[in-house]
C-alpha positions in Angstrom: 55.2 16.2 -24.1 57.1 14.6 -27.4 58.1 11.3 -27.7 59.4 8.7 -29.9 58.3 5.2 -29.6 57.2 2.2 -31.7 54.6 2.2 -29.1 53.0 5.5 -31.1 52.5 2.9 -34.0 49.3 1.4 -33.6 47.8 5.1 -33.3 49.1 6.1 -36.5 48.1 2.9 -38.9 44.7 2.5 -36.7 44.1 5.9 -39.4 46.6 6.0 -42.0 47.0 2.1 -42.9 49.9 0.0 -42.1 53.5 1.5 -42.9 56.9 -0.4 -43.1 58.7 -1.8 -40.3 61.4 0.5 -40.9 58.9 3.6 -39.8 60.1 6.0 -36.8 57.3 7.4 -34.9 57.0 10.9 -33.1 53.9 11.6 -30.7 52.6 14.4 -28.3 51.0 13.3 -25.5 48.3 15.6 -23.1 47.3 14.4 -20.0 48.2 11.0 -20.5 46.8 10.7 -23.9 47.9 10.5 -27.4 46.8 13.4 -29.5 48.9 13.1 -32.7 51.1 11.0 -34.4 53.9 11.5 -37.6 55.9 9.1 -39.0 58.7 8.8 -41.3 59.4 6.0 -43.4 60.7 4.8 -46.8 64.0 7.2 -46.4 66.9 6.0 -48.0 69.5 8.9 -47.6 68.2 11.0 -50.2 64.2 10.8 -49.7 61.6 9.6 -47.0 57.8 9.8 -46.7 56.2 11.6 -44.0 52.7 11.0 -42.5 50.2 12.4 -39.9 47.4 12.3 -38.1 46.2 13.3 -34.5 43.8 15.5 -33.3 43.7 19.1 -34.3 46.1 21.8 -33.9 48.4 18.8 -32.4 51.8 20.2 -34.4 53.6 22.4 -32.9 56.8 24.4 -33.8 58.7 22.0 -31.7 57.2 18.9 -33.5 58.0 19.7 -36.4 61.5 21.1 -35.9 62.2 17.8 -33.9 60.6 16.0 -37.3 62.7 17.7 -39.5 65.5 17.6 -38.1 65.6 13.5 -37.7 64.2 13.7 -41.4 67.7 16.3 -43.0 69.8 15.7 -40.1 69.8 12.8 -38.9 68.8 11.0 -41.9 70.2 13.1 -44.5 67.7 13.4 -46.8 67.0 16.6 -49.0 63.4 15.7 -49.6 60.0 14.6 -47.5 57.1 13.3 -49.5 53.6 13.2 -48.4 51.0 11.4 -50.0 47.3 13.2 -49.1 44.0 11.7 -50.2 42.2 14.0 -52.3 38.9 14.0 -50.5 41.0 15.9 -47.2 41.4 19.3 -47.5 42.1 19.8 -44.1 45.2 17.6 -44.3 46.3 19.6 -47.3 46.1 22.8 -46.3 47.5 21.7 -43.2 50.9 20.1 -45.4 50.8 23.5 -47.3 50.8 25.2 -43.8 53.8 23.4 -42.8 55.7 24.1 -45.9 54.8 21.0 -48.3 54.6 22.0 -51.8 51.7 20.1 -53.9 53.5 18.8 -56.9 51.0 16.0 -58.5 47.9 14.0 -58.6 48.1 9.8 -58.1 44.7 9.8 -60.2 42.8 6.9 -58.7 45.6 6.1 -55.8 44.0 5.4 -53.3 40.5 3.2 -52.6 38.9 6.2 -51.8 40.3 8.2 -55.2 42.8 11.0 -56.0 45.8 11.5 -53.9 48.1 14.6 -53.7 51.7 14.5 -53.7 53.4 17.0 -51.9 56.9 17.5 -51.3 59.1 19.5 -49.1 62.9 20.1 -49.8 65.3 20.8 -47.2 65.7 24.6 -47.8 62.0 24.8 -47.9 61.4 24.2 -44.7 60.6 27.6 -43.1 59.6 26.9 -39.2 63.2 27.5 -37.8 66.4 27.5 -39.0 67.5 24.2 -37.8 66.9 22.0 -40.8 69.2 24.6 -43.2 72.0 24.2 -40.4 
């Protein structure tokens, strides 16, 4: 089950570090439990940041056309930016997976080191057509 809640918010930062109160949150919940969290934040009309976190293989087709169509549609934006710490490959190859496009290195970052920055464009996005609508 997906849902959107501020109540997904503590899941999210207990990983990824706090985010700004302007942050919308989509979950999916199994058997009563939280197994993954996104968030979108920073958007001003033209941009937003996206982050993630959750157990694996917790995205699903449905999450991310329901994430990507809040993020184009409903927001308007033509880009997503995520920001992935060097030292996860998993969470890379999962962004590259989803369609991000690695387009930079924040040398020193983060505390822990190098981050990525990946970026996504609205036409990019290739798991269903409802983002290009």
């Amino acid at each position: 089950m997906l849902i959107t809640d501020e109540s997904l918010r503590p899941y999210f930062e207990d990983v990824l570090g706090e985010t700004t109160d302007k942050a919308r949150f989509i979950g999916r919940i199994e058997n009563d439990k939280v197994i993954g969290v996104a968030a979108v934040f920073n958007y001003d009309g033209h941009t937003c940041e996206v982050g993630w976190t959750g157990e694996k293989g917790w995205i699903n087709r449905s999450i991310l056309i329901f994430l990507t169509d809040y993020i184009y549609k409903q927001l308007g934006c033509v880009r997503a930016t995520a920001l992935i710490q060097a030292n996860n490959p998993h969470a890379a190859k999962q962004a590259e997976k989803i369609g991000f496009v690695r387009e930079g290195c924040l040398r020193e970052g983060a505390p822990s080191g190098d981050v990525w920055v990946y970026g996504m464009l609205k036409e990019e996005f290739r798991y269903g057509r409802s983002a290009r609508r």
